[in-house]
Structures are given as structure tokens and as C-alpha cells.
C-alpha positions, 0 to 999 in steps of 0.5 A: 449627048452632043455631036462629036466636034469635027477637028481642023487639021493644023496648018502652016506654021502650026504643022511644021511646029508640030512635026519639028517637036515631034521629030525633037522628042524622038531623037530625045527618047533614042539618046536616053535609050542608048544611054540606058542600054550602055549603062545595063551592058556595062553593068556587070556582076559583081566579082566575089574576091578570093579571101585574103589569106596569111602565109608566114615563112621562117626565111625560106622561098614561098611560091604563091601560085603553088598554094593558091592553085 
């Protein structure tokens, strides 16, 4: 079995690199996010439509709201 490396700490350029990529990929990974909840809350059940119904009438008045309510 060998001895664990030791890891040097980035520096300089390498560091800023690192933090600006960092810094990227969690702006990315709140837009999605954002966009994903927008799209759920949008999302809304599906309105069952009432049944369209057929009303035949001889020459007089029909009140819709009367026989629909």
C-alpha cells in the first residue's frame, strides 16, 4: 500500500480560475432552477370542459344560463 500524496494548493492563475468556473456553474445551475420551478407553477391541471350540449328550438327565446346552471 503507498503513502497517500500530499496535494499542493493551487495558485495564482490557476485559483482565480477555479473560483471564476465555480462561481459560473452556480449562476448556471440557479437559472435552470428558476426556469424549472417557473415551468412547474405554470403547469396547471388540466380543466375537464363541460360537454357540449345540442338545444333545438322551434322560433322561440332559449336562455342558456337557465338550463346550464
Amino acid at each position: 500500500m503507498s503513502a497517500p500524496r500530499s496535494v499542493k494548493r493551487p495558485k495564482g492563475l490557476r485559483r482565480l480560475e477555479r473560483w471564476i468556473v465555480g462561481v459560473g456553474m452556480g449562476v448556471i445551475a440557479f437559472t435552470l432552477e428558476k426556469i424549472v420551478l417557473r415551468s412547474v407553477k405554470k403547469k396547471e391541471p388540466d380543466v375537464i370542459a363541460p360537454k357540449p350540449t345540442t338545444l333545438t328550438s322551434k322560433g322561440g327565446e332559449v336562455d342558456l344560463d337557465d338550463l346550464m346552471g
